[in-house]
C-alpha positions as CSV (number, residue, x, y, z in Angstrom):
1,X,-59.5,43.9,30.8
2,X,-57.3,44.3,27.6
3,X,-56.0,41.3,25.8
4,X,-52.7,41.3,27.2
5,X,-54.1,41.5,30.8
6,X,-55.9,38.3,30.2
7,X,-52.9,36.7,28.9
8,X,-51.4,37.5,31.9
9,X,-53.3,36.5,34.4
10,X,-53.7,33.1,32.5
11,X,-50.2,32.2,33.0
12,X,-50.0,33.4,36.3
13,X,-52.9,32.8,38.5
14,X,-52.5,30.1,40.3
15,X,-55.4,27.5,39.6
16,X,-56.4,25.2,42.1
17,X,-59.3,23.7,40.7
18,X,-60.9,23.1,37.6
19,X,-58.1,24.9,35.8
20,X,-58.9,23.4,32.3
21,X,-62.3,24.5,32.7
22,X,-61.4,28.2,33.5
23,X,-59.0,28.6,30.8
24,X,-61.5,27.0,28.6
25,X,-63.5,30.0,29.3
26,X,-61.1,32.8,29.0
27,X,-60.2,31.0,25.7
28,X,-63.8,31.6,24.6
29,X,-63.9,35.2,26.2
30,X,-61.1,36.2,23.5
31,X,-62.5,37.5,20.5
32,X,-61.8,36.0,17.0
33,X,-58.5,38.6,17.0
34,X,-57.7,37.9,20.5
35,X,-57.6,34.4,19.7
36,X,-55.8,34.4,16.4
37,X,-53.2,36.5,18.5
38,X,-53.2,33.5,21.4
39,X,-52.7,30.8,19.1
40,X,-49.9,32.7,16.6
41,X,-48.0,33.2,20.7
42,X,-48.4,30.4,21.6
43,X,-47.3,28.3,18.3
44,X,-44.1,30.6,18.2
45,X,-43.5,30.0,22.2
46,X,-43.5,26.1,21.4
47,X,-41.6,26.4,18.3
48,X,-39.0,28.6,20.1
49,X,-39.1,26.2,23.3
50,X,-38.5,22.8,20.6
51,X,-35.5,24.6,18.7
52,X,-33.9,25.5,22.1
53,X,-34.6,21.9,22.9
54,X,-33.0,20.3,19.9
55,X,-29.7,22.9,20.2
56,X,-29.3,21.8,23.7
57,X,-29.7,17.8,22.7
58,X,-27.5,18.2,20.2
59,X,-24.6,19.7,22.3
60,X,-25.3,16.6,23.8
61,X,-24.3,14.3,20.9
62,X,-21.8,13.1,18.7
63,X,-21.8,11.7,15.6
64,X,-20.0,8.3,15.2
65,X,-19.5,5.6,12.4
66,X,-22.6,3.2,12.2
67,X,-22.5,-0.7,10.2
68,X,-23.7,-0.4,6.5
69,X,-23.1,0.8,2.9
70,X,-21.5,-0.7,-0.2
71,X,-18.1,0.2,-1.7
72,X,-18.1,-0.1,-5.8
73,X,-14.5,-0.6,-6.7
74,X,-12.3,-1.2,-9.9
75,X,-9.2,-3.3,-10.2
76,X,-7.3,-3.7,-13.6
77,X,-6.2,-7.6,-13.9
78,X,-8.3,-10.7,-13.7
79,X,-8.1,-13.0,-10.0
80,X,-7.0,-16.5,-10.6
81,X,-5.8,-17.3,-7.3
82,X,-7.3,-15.7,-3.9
83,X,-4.9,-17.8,-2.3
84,X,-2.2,-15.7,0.4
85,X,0.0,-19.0,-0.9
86,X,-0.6,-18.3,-4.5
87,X,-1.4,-14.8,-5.3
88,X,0.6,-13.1,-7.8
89,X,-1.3,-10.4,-9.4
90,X,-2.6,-7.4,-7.9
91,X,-6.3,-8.3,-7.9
92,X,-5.5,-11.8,-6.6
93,X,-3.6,-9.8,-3.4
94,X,-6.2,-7.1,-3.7
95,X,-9.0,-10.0,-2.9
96,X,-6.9,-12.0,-0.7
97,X,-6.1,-9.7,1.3
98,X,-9.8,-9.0,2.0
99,X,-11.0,-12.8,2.8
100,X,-7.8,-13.8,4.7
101,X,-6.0,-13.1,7.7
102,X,-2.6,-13.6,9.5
103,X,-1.5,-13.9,12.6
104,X,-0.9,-10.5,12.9
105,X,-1.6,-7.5,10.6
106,X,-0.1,-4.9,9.6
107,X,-1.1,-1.4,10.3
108,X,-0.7,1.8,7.9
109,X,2.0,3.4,10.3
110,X,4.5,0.6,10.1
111,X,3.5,-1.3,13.3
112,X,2.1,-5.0,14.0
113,X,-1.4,-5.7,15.6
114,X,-2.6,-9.1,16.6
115,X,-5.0,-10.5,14.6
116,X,-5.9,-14.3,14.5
117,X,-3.2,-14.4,17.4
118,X,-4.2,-13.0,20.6
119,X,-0.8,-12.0,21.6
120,X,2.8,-12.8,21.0
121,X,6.4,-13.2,22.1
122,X,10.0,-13.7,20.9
123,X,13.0,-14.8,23.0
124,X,15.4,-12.6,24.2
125,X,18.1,-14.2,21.3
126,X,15.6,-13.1,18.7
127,X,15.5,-16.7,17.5
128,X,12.1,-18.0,18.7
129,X,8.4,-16.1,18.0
130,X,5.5,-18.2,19.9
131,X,1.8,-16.9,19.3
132,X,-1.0,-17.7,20.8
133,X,-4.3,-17.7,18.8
134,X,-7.6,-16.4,19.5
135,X,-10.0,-18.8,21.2
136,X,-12.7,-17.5,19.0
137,X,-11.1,-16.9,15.7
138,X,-12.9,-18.8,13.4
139,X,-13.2,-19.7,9.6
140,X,-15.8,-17.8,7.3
141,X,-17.3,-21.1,7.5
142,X,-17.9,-21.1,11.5
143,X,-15.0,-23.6,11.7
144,X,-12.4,-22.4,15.0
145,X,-9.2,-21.5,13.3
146,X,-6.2,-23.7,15.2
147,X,-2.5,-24.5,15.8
148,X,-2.9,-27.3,13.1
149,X,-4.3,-24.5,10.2
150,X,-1.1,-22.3,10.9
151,X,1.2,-25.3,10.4
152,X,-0.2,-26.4,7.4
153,X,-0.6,-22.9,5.9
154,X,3.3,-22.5,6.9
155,X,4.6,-26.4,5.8
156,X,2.6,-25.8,2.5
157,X,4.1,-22.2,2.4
158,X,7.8,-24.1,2.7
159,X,6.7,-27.1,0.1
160,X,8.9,-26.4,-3.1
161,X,6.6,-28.8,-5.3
162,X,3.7,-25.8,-5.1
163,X,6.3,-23.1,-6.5
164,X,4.3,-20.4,-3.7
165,X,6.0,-16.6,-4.0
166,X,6.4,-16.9,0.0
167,X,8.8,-19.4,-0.1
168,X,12.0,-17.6,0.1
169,X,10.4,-15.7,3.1
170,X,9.8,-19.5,5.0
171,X,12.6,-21.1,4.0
172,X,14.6,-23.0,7.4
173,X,12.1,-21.4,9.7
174,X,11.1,-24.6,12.1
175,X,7.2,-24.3,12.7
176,X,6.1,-26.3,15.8
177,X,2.5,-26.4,17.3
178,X,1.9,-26.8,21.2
179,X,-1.7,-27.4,21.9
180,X,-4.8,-26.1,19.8
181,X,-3.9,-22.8,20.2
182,X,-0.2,-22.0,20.6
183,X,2.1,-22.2,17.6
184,X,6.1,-21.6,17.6
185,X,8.6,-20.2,14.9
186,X,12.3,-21.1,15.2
187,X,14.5,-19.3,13.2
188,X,18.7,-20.2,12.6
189,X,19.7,-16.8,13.2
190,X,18.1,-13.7,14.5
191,X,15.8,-12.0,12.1
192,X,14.5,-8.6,12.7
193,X,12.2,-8.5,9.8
194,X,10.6,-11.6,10.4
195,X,7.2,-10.7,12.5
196,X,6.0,-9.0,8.5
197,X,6.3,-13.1,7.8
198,X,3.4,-13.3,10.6
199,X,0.8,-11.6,8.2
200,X,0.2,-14.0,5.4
201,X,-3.4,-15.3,5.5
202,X,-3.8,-18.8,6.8
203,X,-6.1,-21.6,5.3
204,X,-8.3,-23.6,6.6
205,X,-6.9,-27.0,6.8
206,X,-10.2,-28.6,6.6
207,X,-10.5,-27.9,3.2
208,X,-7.1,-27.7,1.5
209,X,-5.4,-31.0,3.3
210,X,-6.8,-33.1,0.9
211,X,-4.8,-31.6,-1.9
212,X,-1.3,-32.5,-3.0
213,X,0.6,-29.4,-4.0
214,X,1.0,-30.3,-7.6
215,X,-3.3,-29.6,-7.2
216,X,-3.6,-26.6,-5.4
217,X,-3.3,-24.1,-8.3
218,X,-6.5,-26.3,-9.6
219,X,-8.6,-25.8,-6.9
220,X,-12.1,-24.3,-6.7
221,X,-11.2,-22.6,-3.7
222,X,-9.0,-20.6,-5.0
223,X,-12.0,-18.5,-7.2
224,X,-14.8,-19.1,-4.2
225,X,-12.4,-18.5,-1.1
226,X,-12.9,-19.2,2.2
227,X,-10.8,-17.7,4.8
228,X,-11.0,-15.6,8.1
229,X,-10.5,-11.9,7.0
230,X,-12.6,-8.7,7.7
231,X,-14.6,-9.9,4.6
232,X,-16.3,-13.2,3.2
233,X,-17.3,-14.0,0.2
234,X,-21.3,-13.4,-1.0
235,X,-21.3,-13.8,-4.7
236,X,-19.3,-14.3,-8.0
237,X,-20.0,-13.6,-11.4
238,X,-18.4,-14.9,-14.4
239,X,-18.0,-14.2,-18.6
240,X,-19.6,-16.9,-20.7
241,X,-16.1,-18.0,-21.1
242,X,-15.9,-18.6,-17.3
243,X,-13.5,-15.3,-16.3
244,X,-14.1,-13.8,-12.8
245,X,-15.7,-10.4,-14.0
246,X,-17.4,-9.2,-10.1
247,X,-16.6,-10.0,-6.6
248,X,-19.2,-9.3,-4.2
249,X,-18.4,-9.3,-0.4
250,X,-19.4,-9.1,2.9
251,X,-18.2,-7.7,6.3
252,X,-17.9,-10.5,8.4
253,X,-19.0,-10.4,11.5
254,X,-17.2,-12.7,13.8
255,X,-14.1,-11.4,12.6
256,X,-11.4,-11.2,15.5
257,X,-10.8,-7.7,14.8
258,X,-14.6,-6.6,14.6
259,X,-16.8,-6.2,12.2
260,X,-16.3,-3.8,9.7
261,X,-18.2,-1.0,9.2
262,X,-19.1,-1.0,5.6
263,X,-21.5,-3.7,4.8
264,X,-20.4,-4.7,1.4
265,X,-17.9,-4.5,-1.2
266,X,-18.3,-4.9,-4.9
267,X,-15.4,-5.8,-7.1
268,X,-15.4,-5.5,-10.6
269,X,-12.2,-6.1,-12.9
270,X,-10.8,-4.2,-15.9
271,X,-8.6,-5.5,-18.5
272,X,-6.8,-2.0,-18.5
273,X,-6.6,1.2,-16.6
274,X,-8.3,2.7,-19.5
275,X,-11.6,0.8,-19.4
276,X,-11.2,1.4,-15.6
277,X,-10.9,5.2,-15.8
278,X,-14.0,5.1,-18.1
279,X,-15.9,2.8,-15.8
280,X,-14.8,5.4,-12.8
281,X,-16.1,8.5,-15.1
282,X,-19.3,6.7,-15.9
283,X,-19.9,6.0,-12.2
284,X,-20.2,2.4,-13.0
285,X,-17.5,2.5,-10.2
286,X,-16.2,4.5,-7.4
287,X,-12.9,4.2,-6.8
288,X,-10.0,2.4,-8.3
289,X,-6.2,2.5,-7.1
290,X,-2.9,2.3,-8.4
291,X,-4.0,5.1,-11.2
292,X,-1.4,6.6,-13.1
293,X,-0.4,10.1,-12.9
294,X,-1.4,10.6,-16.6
295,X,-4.8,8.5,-15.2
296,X,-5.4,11.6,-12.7
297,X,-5.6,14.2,-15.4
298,X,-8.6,12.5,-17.2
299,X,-10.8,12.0,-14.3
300,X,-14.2,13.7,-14.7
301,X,-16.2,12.6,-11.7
302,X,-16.3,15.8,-9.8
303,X,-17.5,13.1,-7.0
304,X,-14.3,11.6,-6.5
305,X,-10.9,12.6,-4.5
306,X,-7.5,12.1,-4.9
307,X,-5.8,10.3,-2.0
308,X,-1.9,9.9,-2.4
309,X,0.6,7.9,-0.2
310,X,4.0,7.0,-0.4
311,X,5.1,3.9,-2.2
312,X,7.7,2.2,-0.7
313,X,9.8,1.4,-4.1
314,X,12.8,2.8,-5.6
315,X,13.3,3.3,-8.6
316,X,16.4,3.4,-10.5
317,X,19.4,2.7,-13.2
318,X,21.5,-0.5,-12.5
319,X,24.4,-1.0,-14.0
320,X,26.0,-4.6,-15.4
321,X,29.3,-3.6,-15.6
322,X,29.7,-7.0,-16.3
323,X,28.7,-7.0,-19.2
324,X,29.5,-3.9,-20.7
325,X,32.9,-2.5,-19.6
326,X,32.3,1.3,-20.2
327,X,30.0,0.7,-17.4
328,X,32.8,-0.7,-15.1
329,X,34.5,3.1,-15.0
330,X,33.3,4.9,-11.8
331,X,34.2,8.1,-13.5
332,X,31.7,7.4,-16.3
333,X,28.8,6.2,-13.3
334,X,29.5,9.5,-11.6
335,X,28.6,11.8,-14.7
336,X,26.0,9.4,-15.7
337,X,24.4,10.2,-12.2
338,X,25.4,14.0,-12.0
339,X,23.8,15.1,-15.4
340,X,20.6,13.8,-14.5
341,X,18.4,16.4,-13.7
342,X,15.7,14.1,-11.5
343,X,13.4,16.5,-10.3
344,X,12.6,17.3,-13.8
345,X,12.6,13.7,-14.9
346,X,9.8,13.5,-11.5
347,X,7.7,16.3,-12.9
348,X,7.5,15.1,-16.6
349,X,6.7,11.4,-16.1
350,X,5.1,11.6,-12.7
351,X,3.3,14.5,-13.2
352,X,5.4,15.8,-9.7
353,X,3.6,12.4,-8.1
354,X,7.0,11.1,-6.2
355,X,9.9,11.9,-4.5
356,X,13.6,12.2,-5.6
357,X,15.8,9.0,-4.5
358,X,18.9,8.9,-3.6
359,X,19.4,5.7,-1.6
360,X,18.9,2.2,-2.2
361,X,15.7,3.1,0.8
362,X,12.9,4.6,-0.5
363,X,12.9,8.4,1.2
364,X,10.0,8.2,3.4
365,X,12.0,4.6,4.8
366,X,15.6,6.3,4.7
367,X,14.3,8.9,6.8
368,X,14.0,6.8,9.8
369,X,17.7,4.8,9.5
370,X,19.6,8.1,8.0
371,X,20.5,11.3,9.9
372,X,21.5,12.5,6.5
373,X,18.2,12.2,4.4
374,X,18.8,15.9,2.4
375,X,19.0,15.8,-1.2
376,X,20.6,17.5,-3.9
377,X,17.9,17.9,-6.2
378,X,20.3,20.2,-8.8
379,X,21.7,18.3,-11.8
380,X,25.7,19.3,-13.0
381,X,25.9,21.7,-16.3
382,X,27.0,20.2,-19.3
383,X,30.5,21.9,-19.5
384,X,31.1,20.7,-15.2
385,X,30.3,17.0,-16.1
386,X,32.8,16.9,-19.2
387,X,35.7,18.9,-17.6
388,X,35.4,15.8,-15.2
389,X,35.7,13.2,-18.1
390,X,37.9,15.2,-19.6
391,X,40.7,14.5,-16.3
392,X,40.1,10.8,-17.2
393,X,41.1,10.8,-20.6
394,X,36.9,10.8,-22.4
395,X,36.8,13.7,-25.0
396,X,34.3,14.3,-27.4
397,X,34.8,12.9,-31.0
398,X,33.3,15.7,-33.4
399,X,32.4,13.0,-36.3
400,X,30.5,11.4,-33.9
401,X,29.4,13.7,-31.0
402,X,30.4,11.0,-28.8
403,X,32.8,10.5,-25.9
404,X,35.5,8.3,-26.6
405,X,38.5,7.2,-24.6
406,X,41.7,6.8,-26.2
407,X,43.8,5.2,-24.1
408,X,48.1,4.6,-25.4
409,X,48.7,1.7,-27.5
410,X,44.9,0.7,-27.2
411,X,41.8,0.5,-29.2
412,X,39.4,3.8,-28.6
413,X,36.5,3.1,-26.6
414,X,33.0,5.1,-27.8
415,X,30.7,5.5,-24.6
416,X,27.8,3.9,-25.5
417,X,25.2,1.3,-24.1
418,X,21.8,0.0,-23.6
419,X,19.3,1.0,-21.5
420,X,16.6,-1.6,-21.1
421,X,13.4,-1.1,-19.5
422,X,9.6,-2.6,-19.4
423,X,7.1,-1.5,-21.5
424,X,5.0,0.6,-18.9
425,X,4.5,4.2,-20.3
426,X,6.0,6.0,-17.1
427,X,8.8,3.7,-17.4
428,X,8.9,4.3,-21.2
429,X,8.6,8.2,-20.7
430,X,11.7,7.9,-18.0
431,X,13.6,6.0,-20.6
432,X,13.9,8.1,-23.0
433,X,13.6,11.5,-21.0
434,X,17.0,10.0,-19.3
435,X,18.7,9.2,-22.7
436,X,17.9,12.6,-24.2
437,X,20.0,14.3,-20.5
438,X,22.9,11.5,-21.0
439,X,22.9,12.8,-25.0
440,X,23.4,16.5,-24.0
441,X,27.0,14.9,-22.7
442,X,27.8,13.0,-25.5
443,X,26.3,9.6,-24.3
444,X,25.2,7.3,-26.9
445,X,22.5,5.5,-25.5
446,X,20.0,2.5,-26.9
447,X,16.6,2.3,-25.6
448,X,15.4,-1.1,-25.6
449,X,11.9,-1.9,-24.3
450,X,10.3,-5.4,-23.2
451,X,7.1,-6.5,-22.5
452,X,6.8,-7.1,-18.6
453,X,6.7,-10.4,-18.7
454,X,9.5,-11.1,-21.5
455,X,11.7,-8.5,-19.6
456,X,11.8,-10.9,-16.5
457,X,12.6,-13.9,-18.5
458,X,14.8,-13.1,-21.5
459,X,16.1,-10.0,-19.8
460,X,16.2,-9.9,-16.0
461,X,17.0,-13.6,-15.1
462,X,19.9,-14.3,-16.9
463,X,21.3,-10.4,-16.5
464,X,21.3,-9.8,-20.0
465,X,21.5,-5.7,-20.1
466,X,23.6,-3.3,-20.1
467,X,22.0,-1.2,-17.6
468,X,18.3,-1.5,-16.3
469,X,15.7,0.9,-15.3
470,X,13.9,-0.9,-12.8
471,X,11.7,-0.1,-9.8
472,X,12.6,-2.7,-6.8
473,X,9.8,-2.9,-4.0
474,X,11.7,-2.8,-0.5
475,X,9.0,-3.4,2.2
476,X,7.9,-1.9,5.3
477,X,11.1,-3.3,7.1
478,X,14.3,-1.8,5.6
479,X,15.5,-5.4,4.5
480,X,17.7,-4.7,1.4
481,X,19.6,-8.3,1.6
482,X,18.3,-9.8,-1.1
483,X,19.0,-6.6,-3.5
484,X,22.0,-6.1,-2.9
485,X,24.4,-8.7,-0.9
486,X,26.8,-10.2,-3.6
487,X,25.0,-14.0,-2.2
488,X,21.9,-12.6,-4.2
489,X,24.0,-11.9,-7.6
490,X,22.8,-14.2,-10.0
491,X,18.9,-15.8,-10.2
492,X,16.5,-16.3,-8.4
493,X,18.6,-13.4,-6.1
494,X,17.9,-9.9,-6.9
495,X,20.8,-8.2,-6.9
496,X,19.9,-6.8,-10.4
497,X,22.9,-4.5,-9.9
498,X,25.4,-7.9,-9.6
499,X,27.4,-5.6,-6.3
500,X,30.2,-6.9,-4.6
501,X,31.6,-5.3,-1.6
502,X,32.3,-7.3,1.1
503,X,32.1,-4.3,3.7
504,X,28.2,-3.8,2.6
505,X,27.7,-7.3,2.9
506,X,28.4,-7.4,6.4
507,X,26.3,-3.8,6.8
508,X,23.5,-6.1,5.2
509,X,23.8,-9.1,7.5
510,X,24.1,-6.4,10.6
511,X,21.2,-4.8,9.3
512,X,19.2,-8.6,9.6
513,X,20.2,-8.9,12.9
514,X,19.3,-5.9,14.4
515,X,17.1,-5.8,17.4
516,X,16.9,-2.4,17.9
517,X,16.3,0.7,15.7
518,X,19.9,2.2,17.0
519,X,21.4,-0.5,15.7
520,X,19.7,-0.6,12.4
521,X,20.6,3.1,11.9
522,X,24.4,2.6,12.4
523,X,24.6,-0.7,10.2
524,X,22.7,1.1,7.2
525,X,24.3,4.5,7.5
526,X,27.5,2.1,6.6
527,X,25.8,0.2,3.7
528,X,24.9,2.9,2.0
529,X,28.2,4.8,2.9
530,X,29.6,2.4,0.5
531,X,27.1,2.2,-2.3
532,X,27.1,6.0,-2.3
533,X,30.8,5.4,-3.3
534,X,30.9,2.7,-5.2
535,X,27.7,4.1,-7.8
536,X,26.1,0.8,-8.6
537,X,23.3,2.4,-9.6
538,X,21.5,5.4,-9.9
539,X,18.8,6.2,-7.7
540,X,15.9,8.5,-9.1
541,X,12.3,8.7,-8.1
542,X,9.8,6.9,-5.7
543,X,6.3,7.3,-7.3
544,X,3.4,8.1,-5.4
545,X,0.6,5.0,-4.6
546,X,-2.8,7.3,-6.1
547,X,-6.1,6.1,-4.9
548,X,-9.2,7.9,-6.1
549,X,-12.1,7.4,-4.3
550,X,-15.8,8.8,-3.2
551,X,-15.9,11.6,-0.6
552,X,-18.6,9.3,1.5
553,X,-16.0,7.2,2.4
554,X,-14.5,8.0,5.6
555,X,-11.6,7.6,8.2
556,X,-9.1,6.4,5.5
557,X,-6.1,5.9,6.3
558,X,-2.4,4.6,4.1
559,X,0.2,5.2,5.0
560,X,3.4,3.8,3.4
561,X,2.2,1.4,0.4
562,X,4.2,-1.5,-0.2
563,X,1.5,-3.2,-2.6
564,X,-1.4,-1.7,-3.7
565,X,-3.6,-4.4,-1.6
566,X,-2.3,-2.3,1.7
567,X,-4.8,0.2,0.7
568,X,-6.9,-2.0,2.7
569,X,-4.9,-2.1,6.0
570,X,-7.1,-0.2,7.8
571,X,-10.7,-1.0,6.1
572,X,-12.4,-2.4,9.3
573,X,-12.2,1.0,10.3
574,X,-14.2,2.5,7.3
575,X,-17.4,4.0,6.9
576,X,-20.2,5.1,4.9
577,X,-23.2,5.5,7.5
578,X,-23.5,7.8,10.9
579,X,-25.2,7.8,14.0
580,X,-25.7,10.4,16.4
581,X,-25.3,9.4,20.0
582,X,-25.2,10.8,23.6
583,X,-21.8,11.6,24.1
584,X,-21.6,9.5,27.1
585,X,-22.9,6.3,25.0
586,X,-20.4,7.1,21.8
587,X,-17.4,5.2,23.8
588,X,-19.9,1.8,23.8
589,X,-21.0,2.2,20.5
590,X,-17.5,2.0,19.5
């Protein structure tokens, strides 16, 4: 009997008895080639039968996002108060936004989640909000978050002794608790806009109730926080001069919207987006928002993407024709406006990271309240612009290459003024890349630069400019009251633009009031009929939000980015680590 014979009948006798004992002894009847050729079959038959295996198990499962990992991130700015009461800089939000949560939270596609609250309701006048908290929302701490922390966090909020930026956004709202775990808002008028109020973090009134306002900047708390957000703290390290230089944090796992997935986040902090660009090339760090567009160009870590996102800010030219009278001629606004060429003015500061504006809403916001949201990207020749002026009496004086207007029986007036920015280099760059379009007309214009903080102060507050280029941050909700109603003219208001129409006032205060998109469309489509015709200002760009960040971080989502700390909207939902699963288990495991 031939080899394959014997192979044969081996797999297909049938073997009653002693079976192990007969094969044992055709196994020895092979010869040494026989049974080198037996063994090599039968290796390849299991190999083949384990790969076939494997394929078919893994038809079977999916991979989905499993609980570890560490995130290395930079932020430029120092924390000095992790405080949702206090916070004022970007790494204090950035940080604050990461220990703390609200009532609800915001998502990166506009809407409103519950959060701390397990659900809530307003009254059919719009004047009353009522939430309902979790029953087992608690404190990093292991404290249960009540009624009592959401009225103190909103009282203190209201207290004008502690100076907190979320004042203005309290003010004559009537808190009232009901319980241990029901809490009611009661507002004077109906206020569309107000569930975004929901989302500042609350604190623990357990620890902060001791403190008078006057001490709250002082606290330690403010630098070891302890609040209820997706993260708690784990460690802190300092300079030898006591500075915050690294947060380290950890996913908390009793938080009321899960725990995250990515264990642990490292902080560090940069005095400059220089040192952080050269921390990020280094790979001392990972990711780092907020970067510049100039920033993106001298990345070298071929690790890192590029993720951009919308910024909801608008930035523009507002003029205080106030102060300078050339500014007060709508015919001079109108070629001021029409001679810019702002795509170009988008591709040389922003590198082509933005949008063209033209609408006190930044686009990607105008685009849900405007039918009309086209625009003419396509600056007016030279010669177009001044045959306009030319019908209003402005000619060019040759001594001077400057308009002038020469009106009978009164002085001549030159058409010149200031344009006053802050000393940020896109803002810089747009400064002067505006001036040398307005110069092409005959335009004499005086750039005139601030620091950030001295702009606000000497420059902003007491509306001493001739015209401002300015970037104003609107929101998520299209709330433009307090930019441009002619209540909002003068300080702490900021109606940088000082506008008076009484016709887009009452657009604004419709705008407010409205409970229903509809009605939001009509009353805005009529503001901004008349600031279209009025030229208060000149719209130009909305920059991009950049965030660069590792590949091995997945499922992130932006959205529209009001500050940079929304980057972290959807973080619970991040992930580092996989697991493969059995289809039919994947919907448990998440």
């Amino acid at each position: 009997m031939d080899l394959f014979s014997r192979i044969r009948t081996l797999f297909t006798r049938h073997y009653r008895i002693q079976t192990l004992e007969k094969l044992e002894v055709i196994f020895r009847s092979f010869s040494l080639t026989e049974k080198t050729i037996f063994i090599i079959s039968l290796i390849l038959i299991t190999i083949s039968t384990l790969s076939l295996l494997i394929k078919i198990n893994d038809t079977f499962l999916v991979e989905i996002p499993a609980y570890g990992g560490t995130l290395n991130e930079g932020i430029v700015g120092t924390p000095r108060f992790i405080n949702p009461l206090l916070a004022v800089s970007d790494a204090d939000r950035d940080i604050s936004s990461l220990v703390y949560s609200g009532l609800v939270r915001a998502t990166p596609d506009g809407n409103f989640i519950p959060d701390l609250a397990e659900r809530y309701s307003v009254s059919s006048d719009g004047l009353i909000y009522t939430f309902i908290l979790r029953e087992d929302a608690v404190f990093h701490d292991g404290t249960p978050v009540t009624a009592d922390d959401v009225e103190f966090t909103v009282m203190r909020a209201q207290d004008s002794m502690l100076k907190s930026p979320k004042r203005l956004n309290w003010e004559g709202i009537q808190v009232e608790k009901s319980g241990n775990k029901e809490v009611k808002f009661t507002l004077k008028q109906p206020y569309s806009p107000f569930i975004a109020n929901a989302t500042m973090g609350i604190l623990p009134q357990h620890i902060w109730k001791t403190l008078e306002s006057d001490q709250f900047p002082f606290s330690q708390y403010n630098v070891n926080p302890i609040g209820s957000g997706p993260y708690r703290l784990d460690s802190l390290t300092k300079s030898k001069d006591g500075i915050p230089t690294s947060y380290s944090l950890l996913a908390f796992n009793k938080h009321t919207l899960g725990t995250p997935y990515i264990e642990k986040i490292n902080l560090s902090f940069f005095q400059n987006e220089k040192l952080l660009l050269e921390a990020l090339n280094a790979g001392s760090i990972e990711s780092a928002s907020n970067i510049s567009a100039q920033g993106v160009m001298e990345l070298k870590n071929g690790t890192t993407r590029i993720i951009r996102a919308p910024l909801t800010r608008v930035f523009g030219i507002f003029f205080n024709q106030n102060q300078k009278e050339v500014l007060a001629h709508k015919e001079v606004r109108r070629a001021l406006n029409e001679i810019l060429d702002k795509q170009a003015v988008v591709e040389k500061v922003l590198d082509g990271s933005g949008t063209i504006a033209s609408s006190p809403l930044p686009p990607t916001v105008a685009q849900k309240l405007s039918e009309d949201t086209d625009t003419d990207t396509t600056a007016s020749t030279v010669e177009d612009v001044l045959a306009q002026l030319k019908k209003s009496g402005w000619n060019l004086d040759s001594s001077t290459s400057t308009l002038t207007l020469s009106p009978k029986g009164k002085p001549k007036t030159l058409l010149d003024f200031s344009l006053t920015t802050s000393n940020v280099p896109e803002l810089v760059d747009a400064a002067n890349t505006v001036a040398d379009m307005w110069h092409s007309i005959g335009v004499s214009v005086d750039v005139k630069i601030f620091e950030p903080s001295d702009l606000n102060q000497s420059v902003i507050r007491p509306r001493k400019y001739d015209a401002l280029l300015f970037g104003l941050v609107v929101g998520r909700d299209p709330d433009l009251y307090a930019f441009w109603h002619s209540s909002q003219r003068n300080d702490p208001g900021l109606n940088i633009a000082l506008y008076t129409n009484t016709k887009a006032d009452r657009a604004l205060e419709e705008m407010r009031k409205a409970t229903s998109t509809e009605d939001s469309k009509i009353a805005y489509e009529k503001f901004n009929k008349e600031v279209s015709a009025d030229i208060p200002a000149i719209f130009l760009f909305s920059p991009d939000f950049i965030y660069a960040m590792p590949d091995r971080i997945k499922n992130v989502t932006l959205g529209q980015i009001t500050t940079p700390n929304d980057r972290f909207l959807s973080i619970p939902n991040w992930y580092i680590e996989t697991e493969k699963v059995w289809k039919l288990l994947s919907n448990e495991k998440n």
